[in-house]
C-alpha positions as CSV (number, residue, x, y, z in Angstrom):
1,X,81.6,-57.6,-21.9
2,X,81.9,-53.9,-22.8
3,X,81.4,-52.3,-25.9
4,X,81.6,-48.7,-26.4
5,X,80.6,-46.7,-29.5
6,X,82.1,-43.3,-28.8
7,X,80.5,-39.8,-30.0
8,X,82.2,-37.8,-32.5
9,X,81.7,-34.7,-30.1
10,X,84.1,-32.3,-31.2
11,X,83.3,-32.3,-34.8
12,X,81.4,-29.2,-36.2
13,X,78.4,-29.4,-38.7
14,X,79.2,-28.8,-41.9
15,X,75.6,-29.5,-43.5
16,X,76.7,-32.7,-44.8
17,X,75.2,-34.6,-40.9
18,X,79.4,-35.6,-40.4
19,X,79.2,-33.8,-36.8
20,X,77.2,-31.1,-35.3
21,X,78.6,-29.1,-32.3
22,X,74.3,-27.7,-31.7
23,X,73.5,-31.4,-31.4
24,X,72.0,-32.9,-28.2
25,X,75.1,-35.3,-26.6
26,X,74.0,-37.9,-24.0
27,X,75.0,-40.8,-22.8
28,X,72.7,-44.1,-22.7
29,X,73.4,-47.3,-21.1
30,X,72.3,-50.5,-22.7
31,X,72.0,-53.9,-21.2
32,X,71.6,-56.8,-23.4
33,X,71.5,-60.6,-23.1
34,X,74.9,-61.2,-25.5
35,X,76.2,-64.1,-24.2
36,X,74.3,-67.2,-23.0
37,X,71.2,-69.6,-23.9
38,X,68.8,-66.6,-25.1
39,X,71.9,-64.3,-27.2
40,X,69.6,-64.1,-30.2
41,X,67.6,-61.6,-28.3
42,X,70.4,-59.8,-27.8
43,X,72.0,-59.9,-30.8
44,X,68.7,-58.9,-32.5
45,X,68.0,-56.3,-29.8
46,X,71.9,-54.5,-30.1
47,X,71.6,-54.9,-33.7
48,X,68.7,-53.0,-33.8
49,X,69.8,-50.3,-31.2
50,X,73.2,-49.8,-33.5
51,X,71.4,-49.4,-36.8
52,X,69.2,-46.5,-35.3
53,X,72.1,-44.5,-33.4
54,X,73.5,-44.6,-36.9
55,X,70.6,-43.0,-38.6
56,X,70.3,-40.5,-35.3
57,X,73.9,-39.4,-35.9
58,X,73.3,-39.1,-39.2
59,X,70.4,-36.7,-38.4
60,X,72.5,-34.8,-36.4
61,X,70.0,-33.6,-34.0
62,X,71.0,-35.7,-31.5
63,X,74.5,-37.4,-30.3
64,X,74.0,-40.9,-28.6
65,X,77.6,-42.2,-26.5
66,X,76.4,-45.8,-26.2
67,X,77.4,-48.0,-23.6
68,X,76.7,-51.6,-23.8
69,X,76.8,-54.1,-21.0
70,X,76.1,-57.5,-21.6
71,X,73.8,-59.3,-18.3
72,X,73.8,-62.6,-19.9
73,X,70.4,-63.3,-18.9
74,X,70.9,-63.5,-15.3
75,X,69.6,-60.6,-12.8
76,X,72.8,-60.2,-10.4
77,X,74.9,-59.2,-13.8
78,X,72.0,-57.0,-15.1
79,X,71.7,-55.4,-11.5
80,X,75.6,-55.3,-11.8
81,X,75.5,-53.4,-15.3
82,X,73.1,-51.3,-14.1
83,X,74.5,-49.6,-11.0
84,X,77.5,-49.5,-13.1
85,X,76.3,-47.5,-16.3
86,X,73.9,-45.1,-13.7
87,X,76.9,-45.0,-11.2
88,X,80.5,-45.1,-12.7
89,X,79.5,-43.7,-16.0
90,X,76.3,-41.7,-15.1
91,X,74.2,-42.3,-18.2
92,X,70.8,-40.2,-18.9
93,X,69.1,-43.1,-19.8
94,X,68.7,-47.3,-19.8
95,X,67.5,-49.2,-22.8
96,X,67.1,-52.9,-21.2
97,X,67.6,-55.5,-20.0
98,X,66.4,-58.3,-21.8
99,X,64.1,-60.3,-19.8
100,X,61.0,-59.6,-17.4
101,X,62.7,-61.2,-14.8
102,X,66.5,-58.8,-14.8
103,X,64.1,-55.9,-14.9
104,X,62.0,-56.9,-12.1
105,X,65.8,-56.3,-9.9
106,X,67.0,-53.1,-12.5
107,X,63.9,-51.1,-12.8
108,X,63.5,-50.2,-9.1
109,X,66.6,-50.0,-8.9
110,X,66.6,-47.3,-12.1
111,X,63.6,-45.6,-10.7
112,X,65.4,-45.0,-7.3
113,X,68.1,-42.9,-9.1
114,X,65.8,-41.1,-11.2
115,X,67.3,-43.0,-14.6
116,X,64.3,-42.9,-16.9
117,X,64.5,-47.1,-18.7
118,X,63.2,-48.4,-22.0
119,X,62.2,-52.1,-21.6
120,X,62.5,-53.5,-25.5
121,X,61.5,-56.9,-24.9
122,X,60.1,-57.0,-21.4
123,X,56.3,-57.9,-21.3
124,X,55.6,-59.4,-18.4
125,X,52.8,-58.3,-16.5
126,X,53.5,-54.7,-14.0
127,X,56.7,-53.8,-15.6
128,X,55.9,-50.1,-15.8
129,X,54.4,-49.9,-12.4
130,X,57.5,-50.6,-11.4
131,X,58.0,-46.7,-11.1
132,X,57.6,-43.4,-13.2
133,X,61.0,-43.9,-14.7
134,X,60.1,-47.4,-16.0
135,X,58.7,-47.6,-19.7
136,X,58.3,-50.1,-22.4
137,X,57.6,-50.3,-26.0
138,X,57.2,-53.6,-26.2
139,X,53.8,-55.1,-26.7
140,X,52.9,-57.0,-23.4
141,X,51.7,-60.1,-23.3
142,X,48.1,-58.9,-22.0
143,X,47.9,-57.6,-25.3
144,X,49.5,-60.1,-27.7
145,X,48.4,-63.3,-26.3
146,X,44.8,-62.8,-26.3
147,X,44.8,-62.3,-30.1
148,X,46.8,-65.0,-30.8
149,X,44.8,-67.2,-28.9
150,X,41.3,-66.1,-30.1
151,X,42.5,-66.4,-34.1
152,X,43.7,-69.8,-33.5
153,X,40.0,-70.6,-31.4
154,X,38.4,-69.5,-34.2
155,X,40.0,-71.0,-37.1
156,X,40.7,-74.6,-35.4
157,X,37.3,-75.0,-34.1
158,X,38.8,-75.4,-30.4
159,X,37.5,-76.4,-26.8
160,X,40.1,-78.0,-25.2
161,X,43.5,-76.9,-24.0
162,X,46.6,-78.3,-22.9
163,X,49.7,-75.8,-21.0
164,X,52.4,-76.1,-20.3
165,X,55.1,-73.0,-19.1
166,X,58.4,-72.6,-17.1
167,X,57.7,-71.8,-13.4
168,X,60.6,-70.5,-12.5
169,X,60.8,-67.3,-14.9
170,X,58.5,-64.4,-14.3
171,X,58.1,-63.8,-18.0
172,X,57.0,-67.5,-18.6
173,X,54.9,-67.2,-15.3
174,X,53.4,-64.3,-16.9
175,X,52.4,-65.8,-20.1
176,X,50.7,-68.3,-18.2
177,X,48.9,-66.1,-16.4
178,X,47.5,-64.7,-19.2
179,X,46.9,-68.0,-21.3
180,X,45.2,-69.2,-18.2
181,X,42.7,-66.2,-18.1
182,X,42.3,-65.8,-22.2
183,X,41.2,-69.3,-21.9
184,X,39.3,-69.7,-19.0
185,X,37.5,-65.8,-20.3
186,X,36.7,-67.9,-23.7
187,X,35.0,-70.8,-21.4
188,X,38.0,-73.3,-23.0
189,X,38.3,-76.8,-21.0
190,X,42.0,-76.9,-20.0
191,X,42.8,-80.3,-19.7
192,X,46.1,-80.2,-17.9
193,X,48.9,-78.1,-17.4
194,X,52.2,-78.8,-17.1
195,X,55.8,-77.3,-16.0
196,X,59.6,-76.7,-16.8
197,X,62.4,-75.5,-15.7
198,X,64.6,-72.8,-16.9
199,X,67.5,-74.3,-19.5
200,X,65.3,-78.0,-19.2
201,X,66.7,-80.5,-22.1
202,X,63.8,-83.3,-21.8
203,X,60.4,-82.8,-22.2
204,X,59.0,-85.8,-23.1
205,X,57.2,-86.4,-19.2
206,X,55.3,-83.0,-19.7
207,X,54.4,-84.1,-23.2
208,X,53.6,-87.2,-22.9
209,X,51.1,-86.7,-20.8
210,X,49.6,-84.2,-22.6
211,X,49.7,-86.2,-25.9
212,X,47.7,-88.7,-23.3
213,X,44.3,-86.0,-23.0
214,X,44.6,-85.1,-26.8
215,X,43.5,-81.6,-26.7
216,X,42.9,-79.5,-29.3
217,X,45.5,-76.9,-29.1
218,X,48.4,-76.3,-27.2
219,X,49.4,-72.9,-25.1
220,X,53.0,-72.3,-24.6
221,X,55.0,-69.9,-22.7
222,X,58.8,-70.1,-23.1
223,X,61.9,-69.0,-24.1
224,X,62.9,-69.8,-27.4
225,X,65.3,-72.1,-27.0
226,X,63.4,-74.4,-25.0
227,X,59.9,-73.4,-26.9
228,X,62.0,-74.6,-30.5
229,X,62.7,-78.0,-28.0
230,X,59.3,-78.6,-27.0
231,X,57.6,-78.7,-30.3
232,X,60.9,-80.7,-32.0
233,X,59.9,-83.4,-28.9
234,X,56.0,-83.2,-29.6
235,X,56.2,-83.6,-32.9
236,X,58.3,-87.1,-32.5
237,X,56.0,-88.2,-29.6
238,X,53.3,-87.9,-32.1
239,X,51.7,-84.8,-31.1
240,X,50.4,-82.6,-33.7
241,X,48.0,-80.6,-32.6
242,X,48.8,-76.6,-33.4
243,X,50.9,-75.1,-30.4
244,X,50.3,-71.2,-29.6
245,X,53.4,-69.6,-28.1
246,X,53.9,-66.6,-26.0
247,X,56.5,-63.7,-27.0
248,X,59.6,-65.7,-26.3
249,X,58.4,-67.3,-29.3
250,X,58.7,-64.8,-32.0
251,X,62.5,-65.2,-33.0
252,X,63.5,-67.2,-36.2
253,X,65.5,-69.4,-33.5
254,X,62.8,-71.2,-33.2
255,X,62.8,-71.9,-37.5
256,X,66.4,-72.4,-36.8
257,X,66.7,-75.0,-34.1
258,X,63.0,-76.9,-34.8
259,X,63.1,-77.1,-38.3
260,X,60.0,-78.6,-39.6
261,X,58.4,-79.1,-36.4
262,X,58.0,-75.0,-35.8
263,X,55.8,-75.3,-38.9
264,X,52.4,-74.5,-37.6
265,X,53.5,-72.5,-34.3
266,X,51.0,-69.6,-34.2
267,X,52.3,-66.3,-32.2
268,X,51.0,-62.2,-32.1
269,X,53.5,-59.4,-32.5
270,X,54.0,-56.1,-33.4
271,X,56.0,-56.6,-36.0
272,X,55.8,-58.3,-39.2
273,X,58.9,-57.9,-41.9
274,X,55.9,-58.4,-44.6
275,X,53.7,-55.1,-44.5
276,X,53.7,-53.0,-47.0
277,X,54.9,-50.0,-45.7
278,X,58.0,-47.9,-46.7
279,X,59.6,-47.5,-43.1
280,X,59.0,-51.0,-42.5
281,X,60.5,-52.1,-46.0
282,X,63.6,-49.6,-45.9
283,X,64.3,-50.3,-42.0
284,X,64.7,-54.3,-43.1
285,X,66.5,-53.7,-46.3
286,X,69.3,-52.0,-44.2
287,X,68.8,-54.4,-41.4
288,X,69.6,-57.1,-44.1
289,X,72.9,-55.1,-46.0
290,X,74.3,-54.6,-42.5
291,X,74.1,-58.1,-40.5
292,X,73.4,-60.4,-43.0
293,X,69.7,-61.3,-41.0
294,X,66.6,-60.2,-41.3
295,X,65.1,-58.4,-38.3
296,X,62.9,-59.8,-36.4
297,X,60.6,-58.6,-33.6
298,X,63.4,-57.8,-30.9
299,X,65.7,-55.9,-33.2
300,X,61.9,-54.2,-34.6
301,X,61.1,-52.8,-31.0
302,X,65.0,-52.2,-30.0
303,X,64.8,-49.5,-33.9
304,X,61.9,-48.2,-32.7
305,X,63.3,-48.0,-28.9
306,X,66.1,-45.6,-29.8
307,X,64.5,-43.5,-32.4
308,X,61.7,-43.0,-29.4
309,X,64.3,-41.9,-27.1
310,X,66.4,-39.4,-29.2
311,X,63.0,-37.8,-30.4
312,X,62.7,-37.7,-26.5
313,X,65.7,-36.1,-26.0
314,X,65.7,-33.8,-28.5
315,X,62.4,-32.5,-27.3
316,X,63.7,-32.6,-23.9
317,X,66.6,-30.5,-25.5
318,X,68.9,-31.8,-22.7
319,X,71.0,-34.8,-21.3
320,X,69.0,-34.3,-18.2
321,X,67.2,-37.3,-17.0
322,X,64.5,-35.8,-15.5
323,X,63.8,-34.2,-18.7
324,X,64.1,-37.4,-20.8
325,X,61.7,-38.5,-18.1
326,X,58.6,-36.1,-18.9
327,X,59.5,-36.3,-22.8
328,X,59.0,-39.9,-23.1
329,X,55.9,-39.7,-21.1
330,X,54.2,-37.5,-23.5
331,X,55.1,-39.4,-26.2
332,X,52.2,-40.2,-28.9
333,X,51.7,-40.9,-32.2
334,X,55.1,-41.5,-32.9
335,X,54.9,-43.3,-36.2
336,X,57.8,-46.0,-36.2
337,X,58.3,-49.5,-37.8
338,X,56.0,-50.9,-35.6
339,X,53.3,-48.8,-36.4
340,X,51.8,-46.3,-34.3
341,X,52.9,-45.8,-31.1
342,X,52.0,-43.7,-27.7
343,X,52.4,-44.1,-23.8
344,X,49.9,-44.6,-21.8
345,X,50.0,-42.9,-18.1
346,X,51.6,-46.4,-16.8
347,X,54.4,-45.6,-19.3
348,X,53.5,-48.7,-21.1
349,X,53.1,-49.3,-25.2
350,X,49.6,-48.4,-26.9
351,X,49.9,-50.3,-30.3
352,X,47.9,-53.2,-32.4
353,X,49.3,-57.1,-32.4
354,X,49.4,-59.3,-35.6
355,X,48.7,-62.8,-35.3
356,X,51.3,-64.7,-37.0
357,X,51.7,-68.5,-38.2
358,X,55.3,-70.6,-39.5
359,X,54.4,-71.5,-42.5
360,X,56.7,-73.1,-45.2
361,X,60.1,-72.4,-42.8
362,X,59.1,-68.9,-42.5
363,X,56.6,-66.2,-40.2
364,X,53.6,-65.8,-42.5
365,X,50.4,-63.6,-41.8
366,X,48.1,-66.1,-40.1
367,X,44.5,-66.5,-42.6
C-alpha cells in the first residue's frame, strides 16, 4: 500500500507559508504497520507523522515529500519497503518501522546505505546500536518499565510476581527481559512465568496456572491486541490482581477491546494527553478536529518524530543524508509534546516516563 503526499515545490513564498522556493525539499520514507493485527499503531503513528508535515509546510522552512509504505507488521515487507524507498526513490531519511522486531532486519540494512532512521515506537533493547544511522525517540523499555513497576511495588504492597510474555517477538522478549531484572533488582519472588505466541487467541493454560500461585501482581509484555485478550480472560478466570504492561500496552485498543477488564492496567509513557502544557493541549486539540481520536502515545512520539527531523534538516540545510545524520545527533533540548528531549551518543531518547493507570475507561495519572 502506497501513499504519497506530494510537495508543492514550485510554488514561491508569498509571506503567507502557501510555498516557499528558499525552503529545504527532501524526501522521507515512512514505514508503518497499516494493515494487519497491530494497525492502531500505525494509524496513530501516520496520523501523527501527517499532522506535523502539515504544520512543517506551513512553516515553510522546510518541504517534506512523504512516502509511505505500509510493512504490515512483518519484517520481509518492512525490509521490502525499505530497500525500496532508499533504493527506487532514494529518500534522505526513514521514519519507522513499527516494531522492534522489522527494525532489527531495516536498521542494518539503513545504516549500510548511509540512510539516517527514526525508530517512533521501537524500544526494544540495542536498537540504536544497530549503527550510527539508527536513532529513536521513543522511550525504551529500560526506561519505562522500571517506573512502572516500582509505582505499582510501592502502592500495592507487593512481593510476589507472576509473567507472562510472547517468546517469539523481540519486543515482547525485550520487555521480559527487563521485567525480569526490575524484579529480580527489587528482590521480588517471581512465582512463575509463562509464554505466548504471536496472534495467540486462548490464554486461559498460561492463566490458569497463574491464577493457581496467586501472586500479587502481574508483569506483562505484549502487543496490544493480545495484552487487551489476556486481561479480558483473567478477569473471567477470576484473576484480579493489578497487571503491569509493557509499551505495547499504551494504546486505547486495549480500553477498546477489554472493556472493563483494562480497568486497573498500570503502564509508563512519555506521554500523557492530561498535562497542562500549551503544546501538549494545542497538539491534541488538532489531533482531535482532524481524525476524530485522541492521540495517544504512538501518534505523540511519531509529532514529535517529524518535527525532530525537519528541525534536523533545516539545521543541516540540505537533503543530504549524511548531513541529516550529524544534525540529529546533536540534537538537545528540543522541547516537543513529549517534553524535553535530547540524543544521547547511542542515538537513543533522553526523556522522563509517567506512570499511568485505566481508571474509569480512560488513561489516568497513576496516585
Amino acid at each position: 500500500m502506497l501513499f504519497v503526499v506530494s510537495a508543492c515545490a514550485d510554488e514561491s513564498t508569498d509571506g503567507d507559508g502557501e510555498g516557499d522556493s528558499s525552503s529545504i525539499e527532501v524526501d522521507v520514507g515512512l514505514i508503518s504497520f497499516i494493515t494487519g493485527s497491530g494497525a492502531g499503531y500505525g494509524e496513530a503513528i501516520t496520523n501523527g507523522i501527517k499532522l506535523a508535515n502539515e504544520e512543517v509546510k506551513e512553516e515553510g522552512n522546510v518541504d517534506i515529500n512523504l512516502i509511505i509504505e505500509d510493512s504490515a507488521g512483518e519484517q520481509e515487507q518492512a525490509l521490502s519497503a525499505a530497500q525500496k524507498l532508499m533504493n527506487s526513490d532514494n529518500v534522505s531519511v526513514l521514519i519507522g518501522p513499527t516494531l522492534s522486531n522489522e527494525m532489527n532486519v531495516v536498521g542494518p540494512e539503513a545504516d549500510l546505505n548511509g540512510v539516517p532512521t527514526i525508530g517512533t515506537s521501537t524500544t526494544a533493547v540495542g536498537i540504536p546500536q544497530i549503527g550510527d544511522y539508527i536513532f529513536r525517540n521513543s522511550i525504551p523499555e529500560s526506561q519505562a518499565i522500571p517506573a512502572s513497576i516500582e509505582a505499582a511495588v510501592e502502592k500495592y504492597d507487593v512481593e510476589t510476581v507472576a509473567m507472562l510474555y510472547g517468546n517469539d517477538d523481540v519486543f515482547t522478549q525485550s520487555g521480559f527481559d527487563t521485567m525480569e531484572k526490575v524484579a529480580k533488582d527489587m528482590g521480588l519472588e517471581i512465582l512463575t512465568i509463562e509464554t505466548f505466541q504471536r496472534d495467540q487467541s486462548d490464554y486461559n493454560a498460561q492463566l490458569t496456572k497463574i491464577k493457581d500461585v496467586d501472586p500479587d501482581l502481574i508483569l506483562a509484555s505484549a502487543l496490544y491486541n493480545e495484552g487487551a485478550v489476556i486481561m479480558n480472560q483473567a478477569r473471567r478466570i477470576g484473576i484480579d490482581v493489578p497487571f503491569v504492561g509493557g509499551n505495547g500496552f499504551n494504546s486505547p485498543e486495549v480500553i477498546e477491546i477489554a472493556g472493563d477488564a483494562s480497568e486497573g492496567l498500570i503502564v509508563a509513557t512519555p506521554w500523557f494527553a492530561g498535562v497542562d502544557n500549551p503544546k501538549v493541549q494545542q497538539f491534541t486539540e488538532k489531533y482531535e478536529e482532524e481524525f476524530d481520536l485522541e492521540p495517544d502515545q504512538f501518534a505523540a512520539q511519531a509529532y514529535d518524530a517529524l518535527h525532530l527531523l525537519a528541525d534536523a534538516i533545516e539545521k543541516a540545510g540540505s537533503d543530504d543524508r549524511d548531513a541529516i545524520r550529524d544534525a540529529l545527533a546533536e540534537t538537545s533540548g528540543f522541547e516537543g509534546v513529549l517534553g524535553e528531549m535530547s540524543f544521547d551518543e547511542d542515538g537513543d531518547i533522553v526523556m522522563e516516563p509517567i506512570v499511568l493507570t485505566i481508571k474509569d475507561g480512560k488513561f489516568q495519572l497513576f496516585e
